[in-house]
Steps between C-alpha positions, in 0.01 A plus 500: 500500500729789587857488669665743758808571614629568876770604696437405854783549733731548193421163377313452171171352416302409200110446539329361261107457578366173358134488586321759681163456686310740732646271799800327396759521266776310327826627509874402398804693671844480366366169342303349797144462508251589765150522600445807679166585639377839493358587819402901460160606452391622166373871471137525379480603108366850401379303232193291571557137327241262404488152568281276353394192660485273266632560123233585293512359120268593232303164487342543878140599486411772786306807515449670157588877501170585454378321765767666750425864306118472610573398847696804499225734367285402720649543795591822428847481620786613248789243558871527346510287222902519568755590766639862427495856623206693486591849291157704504142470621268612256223547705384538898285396747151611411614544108233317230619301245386292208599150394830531303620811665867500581550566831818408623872558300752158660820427410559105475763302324690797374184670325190734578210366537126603474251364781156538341138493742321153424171678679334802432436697823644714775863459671453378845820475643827559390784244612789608368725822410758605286831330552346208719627133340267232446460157473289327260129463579547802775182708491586848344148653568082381525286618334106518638159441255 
């Protein structure tokens, strides 16, 4: 993988990390191998990172998106359809809006994105504000009938 070089107590050293795992690791020292164990804790990511749990493949049969969209719409609850940052709220509490309407500007994966209302009617609460990251499925804002 990658190789250092040391100079502890004027002596030299060559490091060359074999395998590398969040809790162990293989190394070989000036030609020796060892198993070394890494005991530190590991700082939280920034970054939120999905797991799934299971691998999902193309062939399994689950929910169709349009059966997951209209749950959505009618609960009135705007979800993240991806983790990002939220950039701009479009509208506010007590704002009415129609079915299409963009109403909040998130940046996921690199890009901006568009969340569009799924519901026609007036923002009930607002969950979220510019800057805040989210996680996928995190409700943004609901909206009421």
């Amino acid at each position: 993988m990658k190789i250092y070089k040391y100079k502890i107590n004027g002596n030299p050293y060559e490091v060359n990390i074999k395998r590398l795992t969040d809790d162990s690791a293989v190394v070989e020292v000036n030609g020796t191998e060892y198993q070394v164990d890494i005991l530190l804790e590991h700082r939280q990511r920034k970054t939120p990172q999905l797991m799934r749990s299971h691998p999902v493949h193309e062939t399994d049969q689950g929910p169709s998106k349009t059966i997951a969209t209209e749950r959505v719409a009618t609960s009135g609850m705007i979800k993240a359809p991806l983790p990002g940052l939220i950039l701009e709220l479009m509208v506010k509490e007590g704002d009415e809006v129609s079915m299409g309407q963009t109403i909040v500007k998130m940046e996921a994966m690199k890009m901006e994105n568009n969340i569009q209302s799924n519901r026609q009617g007036k923002v009930t609460a607002v969950r979220v504000k510019p800057g805040d990251s989210v996680l996928e499925g995190a409700v943004l804002l609901e909206i009421g009938g």
